[in-house]
N, C-alpha and C positions, 0 to 999 in steps of 0.2 A: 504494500500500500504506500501510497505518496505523501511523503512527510506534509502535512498541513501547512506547515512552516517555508515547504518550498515554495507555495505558491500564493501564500500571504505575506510574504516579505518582499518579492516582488512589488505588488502592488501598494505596500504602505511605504515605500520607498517612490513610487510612481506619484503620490499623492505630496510626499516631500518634496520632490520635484518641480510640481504643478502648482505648488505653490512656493515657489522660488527660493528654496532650501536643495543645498547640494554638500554630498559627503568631502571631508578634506582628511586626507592623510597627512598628517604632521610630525615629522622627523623633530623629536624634542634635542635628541641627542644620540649620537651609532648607539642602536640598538634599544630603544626605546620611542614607539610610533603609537600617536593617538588617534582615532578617528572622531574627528567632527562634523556636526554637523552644522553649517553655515550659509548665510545670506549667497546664493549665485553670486549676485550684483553687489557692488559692495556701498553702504545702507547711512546716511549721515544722518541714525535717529538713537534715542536711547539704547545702550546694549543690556538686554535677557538673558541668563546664561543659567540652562537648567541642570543641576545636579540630579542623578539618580540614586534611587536605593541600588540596596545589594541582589534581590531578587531578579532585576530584570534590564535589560542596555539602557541607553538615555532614549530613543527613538520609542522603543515600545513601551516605557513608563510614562513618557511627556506629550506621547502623540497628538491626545485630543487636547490639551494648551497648547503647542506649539503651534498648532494648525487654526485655534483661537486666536492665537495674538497675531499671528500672521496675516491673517483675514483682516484686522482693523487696522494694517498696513502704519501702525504704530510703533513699532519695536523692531532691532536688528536680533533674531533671535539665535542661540547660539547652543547647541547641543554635543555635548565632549560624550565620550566612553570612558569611563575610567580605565584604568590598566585593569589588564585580565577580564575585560569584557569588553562587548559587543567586540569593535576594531581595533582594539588599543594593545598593544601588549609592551614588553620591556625584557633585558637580558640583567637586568638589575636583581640584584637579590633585597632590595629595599621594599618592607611591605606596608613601610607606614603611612599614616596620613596626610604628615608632613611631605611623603614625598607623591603622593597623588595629588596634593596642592600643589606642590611644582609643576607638577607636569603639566597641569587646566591652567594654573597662570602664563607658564610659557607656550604652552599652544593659542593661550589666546590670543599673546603678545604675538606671537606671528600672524596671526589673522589682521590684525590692526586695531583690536582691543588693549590698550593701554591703560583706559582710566576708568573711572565712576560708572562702571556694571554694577547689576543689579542681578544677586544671586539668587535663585530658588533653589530648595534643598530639600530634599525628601530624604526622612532618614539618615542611612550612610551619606548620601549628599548634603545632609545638612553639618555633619560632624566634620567633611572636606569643607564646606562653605565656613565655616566659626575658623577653621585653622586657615583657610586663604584671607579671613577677614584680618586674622592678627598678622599674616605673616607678609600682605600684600596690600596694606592698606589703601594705596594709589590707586589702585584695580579694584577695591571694593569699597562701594560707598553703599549698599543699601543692601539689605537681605530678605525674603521671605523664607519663612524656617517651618517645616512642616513634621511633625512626628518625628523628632530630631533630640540630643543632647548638643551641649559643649563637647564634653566627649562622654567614653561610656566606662566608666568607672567600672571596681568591683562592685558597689555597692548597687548603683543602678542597672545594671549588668543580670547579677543575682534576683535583681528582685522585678526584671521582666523576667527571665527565663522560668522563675517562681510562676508567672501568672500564666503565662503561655503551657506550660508544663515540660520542659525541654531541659538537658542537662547541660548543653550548650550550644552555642551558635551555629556549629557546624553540624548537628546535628540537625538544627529545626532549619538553617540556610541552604545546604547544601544536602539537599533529599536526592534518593537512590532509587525510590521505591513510586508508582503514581497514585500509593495509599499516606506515601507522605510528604508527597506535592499536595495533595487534596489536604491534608490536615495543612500544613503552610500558609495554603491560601485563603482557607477557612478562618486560623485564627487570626491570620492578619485582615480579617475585611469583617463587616455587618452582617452584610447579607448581596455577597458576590455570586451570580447565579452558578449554579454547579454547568461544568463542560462534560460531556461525553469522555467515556475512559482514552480514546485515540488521542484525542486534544492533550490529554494531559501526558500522555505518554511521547507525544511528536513536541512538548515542550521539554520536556525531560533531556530527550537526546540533543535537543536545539540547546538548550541554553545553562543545563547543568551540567555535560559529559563533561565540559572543554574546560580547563584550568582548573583543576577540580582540585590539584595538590597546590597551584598558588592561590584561589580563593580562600581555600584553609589556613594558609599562611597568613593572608590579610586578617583573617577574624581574632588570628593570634596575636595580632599584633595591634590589633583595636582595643581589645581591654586593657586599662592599665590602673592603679591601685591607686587608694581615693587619697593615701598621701602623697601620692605623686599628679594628684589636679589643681589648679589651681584657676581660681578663673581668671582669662586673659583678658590684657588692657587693649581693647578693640578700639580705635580711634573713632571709628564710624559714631560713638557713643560718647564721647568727649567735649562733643557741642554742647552748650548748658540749654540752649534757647532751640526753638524752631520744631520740627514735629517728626515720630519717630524715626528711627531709619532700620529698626530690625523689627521685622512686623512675623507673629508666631500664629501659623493660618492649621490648626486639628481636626482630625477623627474624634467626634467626643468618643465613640465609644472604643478607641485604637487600646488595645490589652499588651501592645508590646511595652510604647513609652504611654503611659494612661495620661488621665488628663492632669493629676496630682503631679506629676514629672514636667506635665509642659506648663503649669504655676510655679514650680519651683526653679523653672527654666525661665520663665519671666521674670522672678523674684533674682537670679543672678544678672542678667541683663541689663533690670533695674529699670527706670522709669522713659528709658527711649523704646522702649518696648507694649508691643499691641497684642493680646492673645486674640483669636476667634474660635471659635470651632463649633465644627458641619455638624448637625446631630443625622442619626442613624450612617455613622460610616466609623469606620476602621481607622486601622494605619494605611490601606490604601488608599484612602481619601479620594484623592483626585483621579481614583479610577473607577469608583464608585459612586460616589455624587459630581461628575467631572463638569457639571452644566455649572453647578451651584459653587463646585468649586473655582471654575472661571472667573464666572461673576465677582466673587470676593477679591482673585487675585487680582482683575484688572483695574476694581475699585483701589486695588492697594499703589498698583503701578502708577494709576494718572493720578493718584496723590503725590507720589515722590514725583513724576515729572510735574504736576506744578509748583511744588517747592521748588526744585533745580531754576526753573524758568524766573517763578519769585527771588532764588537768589540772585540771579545773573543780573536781574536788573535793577 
């Protein structure tokens, strides 16, 4: 039977296309190449640059935004792979986060993203977005943070894997089996309609065979011990005056990071910071209420671009 994946990837790439999104391979450095996904033409409007989770590339997580924001011909929008997913891969034995923000800072920089993007982060993408915030301040001026940490402590760490019921990451990220892709997807959403057992088994081979011993590595290398976090001096948040610049957009009912983690994840933030969150959805949020979660996000975007615009003048 024909992998489903062969003949849907095609055409969600046809649709990236047709609306004026083309893949760029990006030599960061010998032996290390990200794939992104970028304006054809190149776009003299605010830069979007979508982070993904761990579950799934940046094209098949951000689909339905990307192709939102692009439609109101508003935004240059900008979609990387991390390393070890979708296009991206490295000869580097580095699996931290610090150095996944490298590589999306400097792929940007080649694209001709320099300054004052505006990050979305789901997730693992939000935990790459908090460390390109501190580490690349030029390059980030504003963030949306969705079902996300600073980083993922023992302590936070411990006590999703507690609610989820998982021993750990690699275990509930990196499924083997299409009885524990279904529990996966199950707990990380509301009420995600169930797929046909083929679906889940033509994703399995698509998107969990490949890098199966570096994504492990990544996840080992994400947790790190609650005395060694500290929360970081983000400059984006150093203005005393004028209106947020890190806006925290939830799944009220997301069981990985709950909504208690994304309060206390405001309460580190501190007062530049906006919560919201979508009732009846998940940690997949924006794949699950993707109408209502547009709405919200684009509410959040032409807020920061009338600030930007109020500053300039």
């Amino acid at each position: 039977m024909v992998n489903v994946f062969s003949i849907l990837n095609p055409i969600l790439h046809g649709l990236m296309k047709l609306a004026g999104m083309s893949p760029r391979r990006v030599e960061i450095e010998p032996g290390t190449v990200l794939n992104i996904w970028a304006p054809t033409k190149p776009l003299n409007k605010p830069a979007v640059v979508f982070l993904h989770g761990f579950a799934m590339d940046g094209i098949t997580t951000w689909l339905l935004q990307v192709l939102s924001l692009v439609r109101s011909s508003n935004y240059a929008v900008y979609v990387p792979d991390f390393v070890f997913f979708g296009g991206s891969v490295t000869d580097r034995a580095d699996r931290t986060v610090e150095f996944q923000s490298e590589c999306i800072a400097k792929g940007l920089r080649q694209l001709g993203v320099v300054e004052n993007c505006t990050l979305v982060g789901l997730s693992y993408g939000g935990m790459v977005g908090f460390k390109m915030a501190e580490m690349y301040p030029e390059l980030v001026k504003s963030m949306v943070v969705t079902c996300s940490v600073m980083a993922l402590t023992e302590s936070v760490s411990n006590a999703g894997l507690d609610r989820i019921g998982f021993p750990s990451w690699s275990d509930y990220l990196l499924p083997t089996t299409v009885k524990a892709l279904k529990i996966m997807f199950d707990s990380a959403s509301y009420n995600l309609p169930n797929l046909p057992n083929f679906v889940y088994k033509d994703i399995l081979q698509v998107m969990y065979n490949k890098y199966r011993k570096e994504r492990n590595e990544l996840l080992e290398a994400l947790v790190i011990s609650d005395k060694a976090f500290t929360i970081p001096h983000l400059p984006q948040l150093s203005i005393k005056r004028g209106p947020p610049k890190i806006h925290l957009l939830w799944g009220e009912n997301d069981l990985i990071f709950d909504m208690e983690t994304a309060r206390n994840l405001k309460e580190q933030v501190g007062e530049k910071a906006t919560l919201e969150a979508i009732e009846k959805a998940g940690h997949l949020v924006n794949l699950e209420r993707p109408c209502l979660y547009n709405t919200r996000l684009k509410k959040i975007l032409a807020s920061l671009v009338q600030e930007n615009a109020q500053h300039n003048n």
